[in-house]
C-alpha positions in Angstrom: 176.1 354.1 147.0 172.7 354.7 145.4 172.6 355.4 141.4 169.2 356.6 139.0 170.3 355.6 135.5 167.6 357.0 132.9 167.9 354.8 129.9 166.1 355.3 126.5 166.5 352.3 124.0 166.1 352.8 120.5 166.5 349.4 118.6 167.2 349.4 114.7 165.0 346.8 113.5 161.3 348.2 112.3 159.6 346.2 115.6 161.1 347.8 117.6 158.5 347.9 120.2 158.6 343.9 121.3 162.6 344.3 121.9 161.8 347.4 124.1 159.0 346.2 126.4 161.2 342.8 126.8 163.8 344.5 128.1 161.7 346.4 130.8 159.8 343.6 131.9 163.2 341.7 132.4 164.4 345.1 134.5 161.3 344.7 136.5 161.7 341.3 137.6 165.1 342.2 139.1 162.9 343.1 142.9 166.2 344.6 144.1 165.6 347.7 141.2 163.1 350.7 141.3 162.0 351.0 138.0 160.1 353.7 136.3 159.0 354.1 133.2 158.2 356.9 131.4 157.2 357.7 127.5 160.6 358.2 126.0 162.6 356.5 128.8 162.8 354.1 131.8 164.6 354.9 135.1 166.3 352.5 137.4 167.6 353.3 140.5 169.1 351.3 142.8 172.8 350.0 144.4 175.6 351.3 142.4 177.1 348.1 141.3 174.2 345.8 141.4 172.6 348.4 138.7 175.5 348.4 136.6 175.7 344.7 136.5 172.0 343.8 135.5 172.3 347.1 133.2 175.4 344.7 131.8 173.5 341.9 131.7 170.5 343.2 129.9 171.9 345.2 127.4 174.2 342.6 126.2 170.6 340.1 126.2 169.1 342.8 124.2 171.9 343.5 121.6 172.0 339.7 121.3 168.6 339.2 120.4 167.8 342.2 118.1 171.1 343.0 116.7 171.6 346.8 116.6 170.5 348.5 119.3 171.4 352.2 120.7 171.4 352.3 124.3 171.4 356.1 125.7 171.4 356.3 129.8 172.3 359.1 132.2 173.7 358.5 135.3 173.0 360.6 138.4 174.1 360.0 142.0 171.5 359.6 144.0 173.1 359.5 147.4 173.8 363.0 146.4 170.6 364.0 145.6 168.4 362.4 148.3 171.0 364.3 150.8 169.8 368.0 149.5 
């Protein structure tokens, strides 16, 4: 099963840039994700469980490096849309 997960990350430190691109280069060296980014939020799409582990991974990296960070995703899926 296919998934597109929009995530926006908002970290609570004043650079809050640096924490933000990190954690979309790290997304984009996973070759097995589509990643998208967009101004207010990145979208990865890929195999249902494979997402939800590197999404795991990342955001537990992220919150470890900068402390307090809000995570906000949507999930959508996208077998069901690419079949309409």
């Amino acid at each position: 099963m296919q998934v597109m997960v929009e995530l926006s990350l908002y970290p609570l430190v004043n650079e809050y840039l640096t924490p933000i691109k990190a954690f979309i280069a790290r997304l984009n060296s996973y070759q097995n994700l589509t990643v998208t980014t967009c101004s207010t939020s990145t979208q990865v799409q890929g195999d249902y469980t494979e997402v939800l582990q590197i999404l795991g991974v990342e955001m537990q990296r992220t919150h470890e490096e900068v402390g307090q960070a809000v995570f906000v995703a949507k999930f959508l899926n996208f077998d069901a849309m690419s079949s309409k």
